[in-house]
SETI-427520 format. One record per residue (C-alpha): residue number from 0; residue in one letter; x, y, z. Coordinates in steps of 0.001 Angstrom, whole numbers, plus 500000, padded with zeros to 6 digits. Layout:
BEGIN
{i:NUM; aa:a; east:X; north:Y; up:Z} $
...
REM end
This chain:
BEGIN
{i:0; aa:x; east:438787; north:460807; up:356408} $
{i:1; aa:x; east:437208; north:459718; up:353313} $
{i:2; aa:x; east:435756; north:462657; up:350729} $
{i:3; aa:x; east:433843; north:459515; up:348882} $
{i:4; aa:x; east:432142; north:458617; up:351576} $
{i:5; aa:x; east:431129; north:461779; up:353004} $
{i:6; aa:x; east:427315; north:463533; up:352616} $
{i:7; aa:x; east:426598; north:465336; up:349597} $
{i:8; aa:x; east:423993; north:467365; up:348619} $
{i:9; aa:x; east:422242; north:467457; up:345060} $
{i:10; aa:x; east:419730; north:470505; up:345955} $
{i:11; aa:x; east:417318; north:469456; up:348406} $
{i:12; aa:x; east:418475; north:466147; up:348260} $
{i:13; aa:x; east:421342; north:464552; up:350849} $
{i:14; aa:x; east:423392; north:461396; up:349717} $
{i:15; aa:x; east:424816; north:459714; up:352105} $
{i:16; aa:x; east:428009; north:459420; up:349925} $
{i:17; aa:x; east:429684; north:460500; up:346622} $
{i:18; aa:x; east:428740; north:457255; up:344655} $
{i:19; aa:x; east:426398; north:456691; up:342253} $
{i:20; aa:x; east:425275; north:453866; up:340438} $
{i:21; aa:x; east:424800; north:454930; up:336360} $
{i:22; aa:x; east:421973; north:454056; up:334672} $
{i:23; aa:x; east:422218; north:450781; up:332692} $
{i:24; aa:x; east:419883; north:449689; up:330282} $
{i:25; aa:x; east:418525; north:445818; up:331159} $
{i:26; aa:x; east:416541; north:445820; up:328132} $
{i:27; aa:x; east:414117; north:443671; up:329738} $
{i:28; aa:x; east:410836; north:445403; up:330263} $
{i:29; aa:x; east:407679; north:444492; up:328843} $
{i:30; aa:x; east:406238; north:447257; up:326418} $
{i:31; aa:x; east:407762; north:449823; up:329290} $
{i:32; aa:x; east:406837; north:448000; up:332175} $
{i:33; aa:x; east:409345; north:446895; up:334805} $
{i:34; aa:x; east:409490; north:443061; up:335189} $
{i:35; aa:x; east:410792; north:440733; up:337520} $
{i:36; aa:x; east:414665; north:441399; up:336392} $
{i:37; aa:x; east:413882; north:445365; up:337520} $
{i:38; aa:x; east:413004; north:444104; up:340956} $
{i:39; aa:x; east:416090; north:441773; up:341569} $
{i:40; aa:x; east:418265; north:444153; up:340216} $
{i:41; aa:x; east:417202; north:447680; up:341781} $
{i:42; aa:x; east:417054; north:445689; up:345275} $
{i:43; aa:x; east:420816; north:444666; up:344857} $
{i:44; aa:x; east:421763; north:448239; up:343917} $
{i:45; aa:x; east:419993; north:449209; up:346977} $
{i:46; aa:x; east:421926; north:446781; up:349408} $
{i:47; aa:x; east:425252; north:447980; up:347186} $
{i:48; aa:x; east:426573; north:451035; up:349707} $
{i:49; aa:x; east:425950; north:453484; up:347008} $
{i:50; aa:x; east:424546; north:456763; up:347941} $
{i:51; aa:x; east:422305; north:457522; up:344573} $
{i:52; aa:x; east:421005; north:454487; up:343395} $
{i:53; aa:x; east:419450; north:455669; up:339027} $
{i:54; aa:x; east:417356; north:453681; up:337096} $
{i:55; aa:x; east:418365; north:453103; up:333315} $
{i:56; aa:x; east:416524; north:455448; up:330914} $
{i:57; aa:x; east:413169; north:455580; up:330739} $
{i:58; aa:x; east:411410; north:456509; up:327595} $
{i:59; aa:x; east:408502; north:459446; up:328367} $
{i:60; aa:x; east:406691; north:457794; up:324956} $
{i:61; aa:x; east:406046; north:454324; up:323744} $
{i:62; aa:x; east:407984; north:455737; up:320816} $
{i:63; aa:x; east:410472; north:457181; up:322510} $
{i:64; aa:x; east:412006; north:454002; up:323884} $
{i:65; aa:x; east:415503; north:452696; up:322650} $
{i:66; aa:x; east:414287; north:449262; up:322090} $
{i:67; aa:x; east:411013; north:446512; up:322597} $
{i:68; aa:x; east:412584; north:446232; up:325766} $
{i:69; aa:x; east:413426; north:449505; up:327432} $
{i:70; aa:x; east:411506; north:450674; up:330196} $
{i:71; aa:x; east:409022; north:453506; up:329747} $
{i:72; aa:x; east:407214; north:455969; up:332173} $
{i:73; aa:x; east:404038; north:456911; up:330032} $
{i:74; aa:x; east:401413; north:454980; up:331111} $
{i:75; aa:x; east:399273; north:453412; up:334425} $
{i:76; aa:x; east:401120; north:450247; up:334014} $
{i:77; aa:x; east:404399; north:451621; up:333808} $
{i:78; aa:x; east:404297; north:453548; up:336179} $
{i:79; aa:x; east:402331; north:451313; up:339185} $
{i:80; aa:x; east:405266; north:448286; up:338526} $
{i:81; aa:x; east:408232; north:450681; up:338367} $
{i:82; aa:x; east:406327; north:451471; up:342308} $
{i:83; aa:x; east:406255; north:447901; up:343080} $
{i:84; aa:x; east:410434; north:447821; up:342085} $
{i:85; aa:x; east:410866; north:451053; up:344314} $
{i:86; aa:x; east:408568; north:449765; up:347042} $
{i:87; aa:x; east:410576; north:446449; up:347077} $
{i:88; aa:x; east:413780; north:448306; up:346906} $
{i:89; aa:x; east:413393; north:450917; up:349749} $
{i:90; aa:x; east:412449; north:447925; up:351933} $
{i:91; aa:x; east:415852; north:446305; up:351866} $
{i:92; aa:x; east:417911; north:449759; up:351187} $
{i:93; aa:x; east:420723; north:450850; up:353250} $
{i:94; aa:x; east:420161; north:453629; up:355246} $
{i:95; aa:x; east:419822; north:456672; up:353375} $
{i:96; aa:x; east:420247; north:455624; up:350030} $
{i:97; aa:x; east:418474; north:457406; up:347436} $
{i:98; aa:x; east:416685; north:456891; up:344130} $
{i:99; aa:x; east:416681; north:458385; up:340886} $
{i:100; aa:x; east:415008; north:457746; up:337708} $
{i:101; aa:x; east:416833; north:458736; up:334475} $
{i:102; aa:x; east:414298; north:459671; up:331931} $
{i:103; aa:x; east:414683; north:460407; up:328313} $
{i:104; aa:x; east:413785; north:460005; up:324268} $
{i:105; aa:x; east:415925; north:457976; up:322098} $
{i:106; aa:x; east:415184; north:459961; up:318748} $
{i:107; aa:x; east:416599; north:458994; up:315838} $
{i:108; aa:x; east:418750; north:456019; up:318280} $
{i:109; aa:x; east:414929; north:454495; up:318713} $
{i:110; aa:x; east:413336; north:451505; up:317260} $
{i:111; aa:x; east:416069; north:448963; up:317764} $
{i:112; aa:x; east:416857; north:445784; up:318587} $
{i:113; aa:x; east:418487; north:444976; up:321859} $
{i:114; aa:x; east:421736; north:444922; up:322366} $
{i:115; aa:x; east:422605; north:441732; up:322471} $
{i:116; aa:x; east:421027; north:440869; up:319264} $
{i:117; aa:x; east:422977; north:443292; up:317749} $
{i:118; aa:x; east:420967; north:446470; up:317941} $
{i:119; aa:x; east:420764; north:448364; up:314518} $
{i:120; aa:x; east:417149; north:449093; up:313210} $
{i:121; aa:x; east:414442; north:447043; up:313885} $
{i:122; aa:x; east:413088; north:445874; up:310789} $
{i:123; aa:x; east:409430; north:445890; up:309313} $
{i:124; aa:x; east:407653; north:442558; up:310439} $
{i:125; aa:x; east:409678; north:442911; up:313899} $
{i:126; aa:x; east:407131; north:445888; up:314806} $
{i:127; aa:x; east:409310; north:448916; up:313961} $
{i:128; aa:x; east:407995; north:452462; up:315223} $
{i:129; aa:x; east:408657; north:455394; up:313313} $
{i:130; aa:x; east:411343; north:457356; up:314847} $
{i:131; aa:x; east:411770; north:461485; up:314772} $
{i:132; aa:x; east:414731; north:464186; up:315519} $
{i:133; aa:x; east:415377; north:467691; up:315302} $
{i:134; aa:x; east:416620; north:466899; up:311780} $
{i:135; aa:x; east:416168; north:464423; up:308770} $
{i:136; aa:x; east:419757; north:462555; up:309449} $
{i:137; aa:x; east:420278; north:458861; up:310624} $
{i:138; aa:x; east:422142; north:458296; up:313051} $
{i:139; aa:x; east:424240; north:455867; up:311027} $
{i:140; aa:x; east:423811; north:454129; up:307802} $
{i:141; aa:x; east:421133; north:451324; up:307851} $
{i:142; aa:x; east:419545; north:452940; up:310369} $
{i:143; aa:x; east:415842; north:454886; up:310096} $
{i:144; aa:x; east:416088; north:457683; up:308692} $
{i:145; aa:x; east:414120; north:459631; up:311134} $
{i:146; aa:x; east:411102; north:462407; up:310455} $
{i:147; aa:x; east:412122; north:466102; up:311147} $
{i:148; aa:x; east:409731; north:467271; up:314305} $
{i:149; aa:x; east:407489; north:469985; up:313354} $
{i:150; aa:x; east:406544; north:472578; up:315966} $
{i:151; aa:x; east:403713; north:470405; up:317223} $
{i:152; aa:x; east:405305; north:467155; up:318012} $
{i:153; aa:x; east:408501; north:469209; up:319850} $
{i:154; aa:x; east:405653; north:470976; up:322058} $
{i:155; aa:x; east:403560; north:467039; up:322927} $
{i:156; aa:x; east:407649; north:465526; up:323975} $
{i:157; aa:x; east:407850; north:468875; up:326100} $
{i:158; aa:x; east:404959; north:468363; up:327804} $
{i:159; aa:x; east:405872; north:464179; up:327767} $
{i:160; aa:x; east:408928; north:464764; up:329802} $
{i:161; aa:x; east:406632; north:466694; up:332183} $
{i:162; aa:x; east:404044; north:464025; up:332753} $
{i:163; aa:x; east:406743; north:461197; up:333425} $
{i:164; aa:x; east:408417; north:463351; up:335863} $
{i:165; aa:x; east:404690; north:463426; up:337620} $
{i:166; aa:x; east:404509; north:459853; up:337634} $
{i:167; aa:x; east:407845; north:459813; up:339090} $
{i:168; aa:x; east:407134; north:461898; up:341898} $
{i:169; aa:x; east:404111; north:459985; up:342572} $
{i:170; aa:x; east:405894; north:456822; up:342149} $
{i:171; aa:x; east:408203; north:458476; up:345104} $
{i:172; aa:x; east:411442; north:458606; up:343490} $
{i:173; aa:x; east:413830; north:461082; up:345013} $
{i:174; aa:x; east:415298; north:462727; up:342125} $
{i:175; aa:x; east:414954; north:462265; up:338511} $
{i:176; aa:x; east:417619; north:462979; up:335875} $
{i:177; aa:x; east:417180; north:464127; up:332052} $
{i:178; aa:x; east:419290; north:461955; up:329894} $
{i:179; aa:x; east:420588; north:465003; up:327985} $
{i:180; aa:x; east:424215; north:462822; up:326695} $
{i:181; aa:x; east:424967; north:459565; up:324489} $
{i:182; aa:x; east:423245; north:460919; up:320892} $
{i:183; aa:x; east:419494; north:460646; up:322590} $
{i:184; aa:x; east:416694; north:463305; up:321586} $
{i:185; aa:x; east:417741; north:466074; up:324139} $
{i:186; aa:x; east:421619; north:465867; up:322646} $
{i:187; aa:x; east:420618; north:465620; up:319711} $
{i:188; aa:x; east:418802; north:469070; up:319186} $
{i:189; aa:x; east:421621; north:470529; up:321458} $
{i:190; aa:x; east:424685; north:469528; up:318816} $
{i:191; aa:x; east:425156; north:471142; up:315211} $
{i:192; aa:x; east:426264; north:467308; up:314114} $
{i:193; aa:x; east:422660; north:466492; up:314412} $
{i:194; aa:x; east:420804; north:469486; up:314381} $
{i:195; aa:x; east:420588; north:471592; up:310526} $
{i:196; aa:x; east:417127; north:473287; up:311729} $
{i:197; aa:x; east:417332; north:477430; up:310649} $
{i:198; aa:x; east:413940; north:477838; up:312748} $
{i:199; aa:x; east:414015; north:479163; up:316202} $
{i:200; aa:x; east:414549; north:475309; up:317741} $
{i:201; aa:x; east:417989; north:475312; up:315797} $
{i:202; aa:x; east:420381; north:477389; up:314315} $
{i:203; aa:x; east:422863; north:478955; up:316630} $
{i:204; aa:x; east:423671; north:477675; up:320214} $
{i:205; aa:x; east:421074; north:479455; up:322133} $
{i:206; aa:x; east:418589; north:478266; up:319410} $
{i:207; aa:x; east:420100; north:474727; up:319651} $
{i:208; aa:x; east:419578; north:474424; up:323464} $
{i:209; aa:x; east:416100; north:476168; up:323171} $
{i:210; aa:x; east:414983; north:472242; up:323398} $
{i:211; aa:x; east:416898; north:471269; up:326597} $
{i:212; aa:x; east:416187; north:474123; up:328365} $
{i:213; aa:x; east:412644; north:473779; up:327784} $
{i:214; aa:x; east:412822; north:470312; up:328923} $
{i:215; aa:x; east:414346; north:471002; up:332108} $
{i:216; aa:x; east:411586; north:473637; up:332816} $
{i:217; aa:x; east:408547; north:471121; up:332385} $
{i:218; aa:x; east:410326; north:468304; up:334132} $
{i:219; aa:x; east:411023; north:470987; up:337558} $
{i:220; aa:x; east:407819; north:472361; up:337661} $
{i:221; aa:x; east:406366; north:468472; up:337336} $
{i:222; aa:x; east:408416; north:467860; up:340131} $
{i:223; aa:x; east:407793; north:468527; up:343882} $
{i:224; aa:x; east:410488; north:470836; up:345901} $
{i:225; aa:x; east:412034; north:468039; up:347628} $
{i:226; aa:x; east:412821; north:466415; up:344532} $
{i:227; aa:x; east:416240; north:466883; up:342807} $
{i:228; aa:x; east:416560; north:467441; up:339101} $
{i:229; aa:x; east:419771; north:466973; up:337250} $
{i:230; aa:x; east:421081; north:466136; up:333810} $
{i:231; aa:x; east:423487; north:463666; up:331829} $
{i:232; aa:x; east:425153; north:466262; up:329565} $
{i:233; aa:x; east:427998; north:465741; up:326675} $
{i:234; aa:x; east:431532; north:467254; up:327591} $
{i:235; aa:x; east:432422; north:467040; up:324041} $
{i:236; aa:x; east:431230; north:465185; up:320774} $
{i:237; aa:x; east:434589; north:464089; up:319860} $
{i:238; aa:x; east:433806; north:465485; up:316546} $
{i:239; aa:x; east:435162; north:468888; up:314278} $
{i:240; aa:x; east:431977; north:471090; up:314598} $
{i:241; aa:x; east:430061; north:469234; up:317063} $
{i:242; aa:x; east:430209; north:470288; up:320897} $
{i:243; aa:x; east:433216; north:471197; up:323038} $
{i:244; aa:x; east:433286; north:471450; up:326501} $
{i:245; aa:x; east:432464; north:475224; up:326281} $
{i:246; aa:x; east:428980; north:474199; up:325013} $
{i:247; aa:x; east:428696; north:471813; up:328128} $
{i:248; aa:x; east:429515; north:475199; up:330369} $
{i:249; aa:x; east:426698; north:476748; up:328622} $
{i:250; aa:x; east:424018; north:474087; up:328936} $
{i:251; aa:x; east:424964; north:473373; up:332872} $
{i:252; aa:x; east:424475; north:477447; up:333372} $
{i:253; aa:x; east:421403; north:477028; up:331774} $
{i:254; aa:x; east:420165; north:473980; up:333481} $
{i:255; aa:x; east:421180; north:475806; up:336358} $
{i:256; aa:x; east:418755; north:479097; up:335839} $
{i:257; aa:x; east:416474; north:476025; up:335116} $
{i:258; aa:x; east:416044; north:475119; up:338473} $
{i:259; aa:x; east:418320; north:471620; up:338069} $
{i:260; aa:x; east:420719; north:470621; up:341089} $
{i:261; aa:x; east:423820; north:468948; up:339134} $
{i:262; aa:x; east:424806; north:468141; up:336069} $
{i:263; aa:x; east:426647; north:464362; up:335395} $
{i:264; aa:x; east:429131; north:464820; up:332407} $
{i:265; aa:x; east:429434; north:462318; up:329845} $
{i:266; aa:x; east:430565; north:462463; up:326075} $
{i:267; aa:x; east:430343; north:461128; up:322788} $
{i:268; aa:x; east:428129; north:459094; up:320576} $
{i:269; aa:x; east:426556; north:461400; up:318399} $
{i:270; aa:x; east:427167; north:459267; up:315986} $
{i:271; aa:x; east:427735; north:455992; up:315652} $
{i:272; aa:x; east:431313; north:455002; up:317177} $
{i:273; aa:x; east:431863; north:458392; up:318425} $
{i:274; aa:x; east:433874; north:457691; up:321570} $
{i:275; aa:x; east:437074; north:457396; up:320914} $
{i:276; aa:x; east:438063; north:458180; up:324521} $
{i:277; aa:x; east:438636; north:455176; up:326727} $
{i:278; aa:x; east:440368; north:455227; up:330260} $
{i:279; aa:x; east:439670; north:455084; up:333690} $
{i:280; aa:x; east:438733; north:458134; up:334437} $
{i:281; aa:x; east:438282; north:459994; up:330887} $
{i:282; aa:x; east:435339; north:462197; up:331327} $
{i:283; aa:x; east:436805; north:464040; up:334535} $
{i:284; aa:x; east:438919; north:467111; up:333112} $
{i:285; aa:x; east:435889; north:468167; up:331204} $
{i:286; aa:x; east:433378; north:467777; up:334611} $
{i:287; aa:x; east:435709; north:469814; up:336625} $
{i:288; aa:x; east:435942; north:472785; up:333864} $
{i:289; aa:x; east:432050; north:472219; up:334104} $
{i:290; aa:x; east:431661; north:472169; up:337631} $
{i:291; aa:x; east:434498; north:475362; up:338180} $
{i:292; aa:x; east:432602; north:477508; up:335328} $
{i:293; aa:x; east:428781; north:476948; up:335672} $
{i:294; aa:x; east:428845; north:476477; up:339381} $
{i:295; aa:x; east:426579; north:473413; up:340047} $
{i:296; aa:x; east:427319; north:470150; up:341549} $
{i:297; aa:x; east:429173; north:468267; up:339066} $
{i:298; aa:x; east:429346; north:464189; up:338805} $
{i:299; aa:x; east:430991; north:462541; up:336084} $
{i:300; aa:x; east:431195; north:459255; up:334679} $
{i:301; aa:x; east:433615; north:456985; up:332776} $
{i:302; aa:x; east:435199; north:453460; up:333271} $
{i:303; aa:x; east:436022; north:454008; up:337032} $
{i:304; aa:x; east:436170; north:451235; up:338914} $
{i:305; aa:x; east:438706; north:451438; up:341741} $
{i:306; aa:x; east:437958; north:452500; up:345431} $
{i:307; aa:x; east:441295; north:454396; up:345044} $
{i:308; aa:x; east:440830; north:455858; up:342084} $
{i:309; aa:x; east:437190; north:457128; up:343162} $
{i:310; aa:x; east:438597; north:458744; up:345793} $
{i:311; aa:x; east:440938; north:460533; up:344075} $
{i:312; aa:x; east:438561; north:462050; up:341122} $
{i:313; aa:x; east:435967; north:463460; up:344271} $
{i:314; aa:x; east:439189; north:464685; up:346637} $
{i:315; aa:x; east:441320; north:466014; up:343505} $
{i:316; aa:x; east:439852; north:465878; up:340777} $
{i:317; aa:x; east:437349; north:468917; up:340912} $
{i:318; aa:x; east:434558; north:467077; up:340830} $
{i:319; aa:x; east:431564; north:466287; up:344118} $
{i:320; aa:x; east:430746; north:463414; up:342715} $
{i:321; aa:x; east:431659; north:459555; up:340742} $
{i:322; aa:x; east:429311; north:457232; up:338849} $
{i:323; aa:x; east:429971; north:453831; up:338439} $
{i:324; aa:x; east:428189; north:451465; up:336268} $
{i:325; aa:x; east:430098; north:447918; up:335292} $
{i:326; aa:x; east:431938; north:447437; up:338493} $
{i:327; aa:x; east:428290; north:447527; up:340373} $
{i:328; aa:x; east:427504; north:445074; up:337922} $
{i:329; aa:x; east:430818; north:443204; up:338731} $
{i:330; aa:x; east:430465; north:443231; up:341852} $
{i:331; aa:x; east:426874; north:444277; up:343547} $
{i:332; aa:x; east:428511; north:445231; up:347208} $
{i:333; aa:x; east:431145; north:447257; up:345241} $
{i:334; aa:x; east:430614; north:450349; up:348035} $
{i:335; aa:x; east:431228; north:447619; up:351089} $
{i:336; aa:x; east:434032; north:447184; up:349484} $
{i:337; aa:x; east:435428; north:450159; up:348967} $
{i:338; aa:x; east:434494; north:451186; up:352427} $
{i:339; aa:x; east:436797; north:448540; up:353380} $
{i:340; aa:x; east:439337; north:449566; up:351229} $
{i:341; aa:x; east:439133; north:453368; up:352453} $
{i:342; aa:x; east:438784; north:452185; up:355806} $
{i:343; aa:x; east:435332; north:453604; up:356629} $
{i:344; aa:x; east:433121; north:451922; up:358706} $
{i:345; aa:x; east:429210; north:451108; up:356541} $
{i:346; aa:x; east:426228; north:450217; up:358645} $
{i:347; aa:x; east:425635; north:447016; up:356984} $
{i:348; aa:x; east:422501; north:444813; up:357157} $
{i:349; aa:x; east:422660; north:442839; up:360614} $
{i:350; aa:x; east:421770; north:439845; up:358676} $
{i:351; aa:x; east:424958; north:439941; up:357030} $
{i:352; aa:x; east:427395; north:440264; up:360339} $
{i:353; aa:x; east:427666; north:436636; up:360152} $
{i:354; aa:x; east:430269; north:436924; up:357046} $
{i:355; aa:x; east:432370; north:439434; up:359364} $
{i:356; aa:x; east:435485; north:439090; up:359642} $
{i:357; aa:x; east:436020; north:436098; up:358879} $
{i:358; aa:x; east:434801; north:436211; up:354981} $
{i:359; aa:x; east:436616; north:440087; up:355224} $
{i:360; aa:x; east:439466; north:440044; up:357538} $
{i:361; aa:x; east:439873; north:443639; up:359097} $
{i:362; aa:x; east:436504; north:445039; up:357674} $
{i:363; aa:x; east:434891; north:447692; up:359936} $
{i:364; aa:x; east:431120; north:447026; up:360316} $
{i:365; aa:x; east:428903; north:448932; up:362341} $
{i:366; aa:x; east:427361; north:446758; up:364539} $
{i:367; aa:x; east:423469; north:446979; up:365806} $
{i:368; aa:x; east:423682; north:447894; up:369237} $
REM end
């Protein structure tokens, strides 16, 4: 029997399987808004055989977007065509499958281009924003130096994270997740590369996830009970002095008291090219020292890309959960697939028996009786 493709639950929340499709940035919104490359996309993810289908991050202010093209949650329009991509979505999903929204703050990381013009700071006349952080540091050279948030602008992206979790619930997205990981706003008040405050938002670790944790509280009590809550956290920064997997024990126990249902562990890139790691697999020791320490329902992330090797990291590995994100952009039926490959039998669409097995020698579909 298959462990990947058995029922997991994140809180209140049952997925139909152990895989989950990562948030990618598409960089193709219009000032927040989901356009016509959200709905084609989102739909395929929802015909893909994943169980958790999440939505790239979503900035909870115009200002807190990565780039001119990032999606956003902070407004009417934002939020009423990211429900005409989920209401377009659900309609063609396979059974079960549900939806998540990652939402989060670039910080000092903000007010770029996208990536494939090179990202870096967006200059001047190209209708730069200013960009803030827990502290007065760049994130690498060239880049905007960003203002230190005073005590009023931390409270207004507190209470920001709580209003986009609102629209998400209303929206009628199953779970939302706080992109806590990758050098964004949340990680970067939680690490001592990027946070020098000596005030009562910095300082020592507990002052340093004072931030995070406050986060997590808006965003669950935004969100109704049969919503899940979760978090992208850092397993380590990579970096002498910056965060070790002990500090991603602490923050998952804290999310935890929080009221958040799993944690998905990440790393790196506090700074700019600071992820040295690279290998199938290469966030999963840290996730299961996470998940066998804090106690919450772990997922992790990291160049995996192989039915096999899936299998593996959720049956041995120590972790209840994988998250793919270029091989569903590979290959959009990437969980038929693996089905196939694991020998589990997928309710597909009926409109797709046709292809069966003539297209897929040997692969077990379950048939509309």
């Amino acid at each position: 029997m298959s462990i990947l493709f058995s029922p997991l639950d994140l809180g209140p929340v049952r997925a139909p399987n152990r895989i989950a499709i990562a948030p990618m940035c598409q960089y193709s919104a219009n000032d927040g808004c989901a356009s016509d490359w959200h709905l084609q996309q989102v739909m395929n993810y929802a015909m893909s055989g994943a169980g958790v289908v999440t939505l790239e991050a979503t900035g909870v202010t115009r200002e807190g977007r990565i780039s001119h093209g990032c999606l956003g949650l902070y407004s009417d329009e934002c939020e009423y065509a990211l429900a005409r991509v989920l209401q377009a979505a659900r309609a063609v999903a396979m059974p079960d499958t549900k939806f998540s929204i990652q939402l989060g703050h670039a910080g000092r990381k903000g007010s770029t281009h996208k990536n494939w013009d090179g990202g870096g700071s967006l200059l001047t006349h190209e209708s730069a924003w200013r960009t803030c952080a827990p502290s007065s540091l760049p994130y690498a050279a060239n880049w905007h130096v960003p203002a230190a948030m005073d005590e009023a602008e931390i409270e207004r992206t507190i209470d920001a994270f709580g209003r986009a979790a609102a629209r998400a619930a209303r929206i009628g997205f199953d779970m939302v997740e706080l992109h806590a990981a990758h050098g964004y706003l949340i990680h970067q008040f939680h690490s001592p590369i990027s946070n020098k405050r000596t005030d009562a938002w910095g300082g020592d670790p507990q002052g340093r996830l004072r931030f995070p944790l406050a986060v997590a509280e808006a965003v669950r009590a935004a969100t109704p009970t049969h919503m899940a809550v979760g978090a992208r956290i850092t397993g380590t920064d990579y970096i002498e002095g910056g965060l070790t997997v002990e500090d991603a024990v602490d923050m998952a126990r804290g999310f935890k008291t929080r009221g958040l249902d799993y944690v998905c562990v990440s790393s790196g890139n506090i700074i700019a090219g600071g992820r040295p790691a690279s290998g199938p697999g290469f966030n999963v020791p840290n996730a299961a020292k996470v998940r066998a320490e804090a106690g919450i329902v772990t997922r992790t992330a990291g160049f995996i890309a192989d039915a096999h090797q899936a299998e593996a990291i959720v049956s041995e590995g120590g972790v209840d959960q994988v998250a793919l994100a270029r091989a569903f952009l590979d290959d959009p039926r990437w969980g038929w697939h693996a089905a196939e490959k694991l020998g589990v039998t997928l309710p597909l669409p009926k409109q797709y028996n046709r292809v069966a097995p003539k297209a897929w020698p040997g692969v077990k579909i379950a048939r509309p009786s």
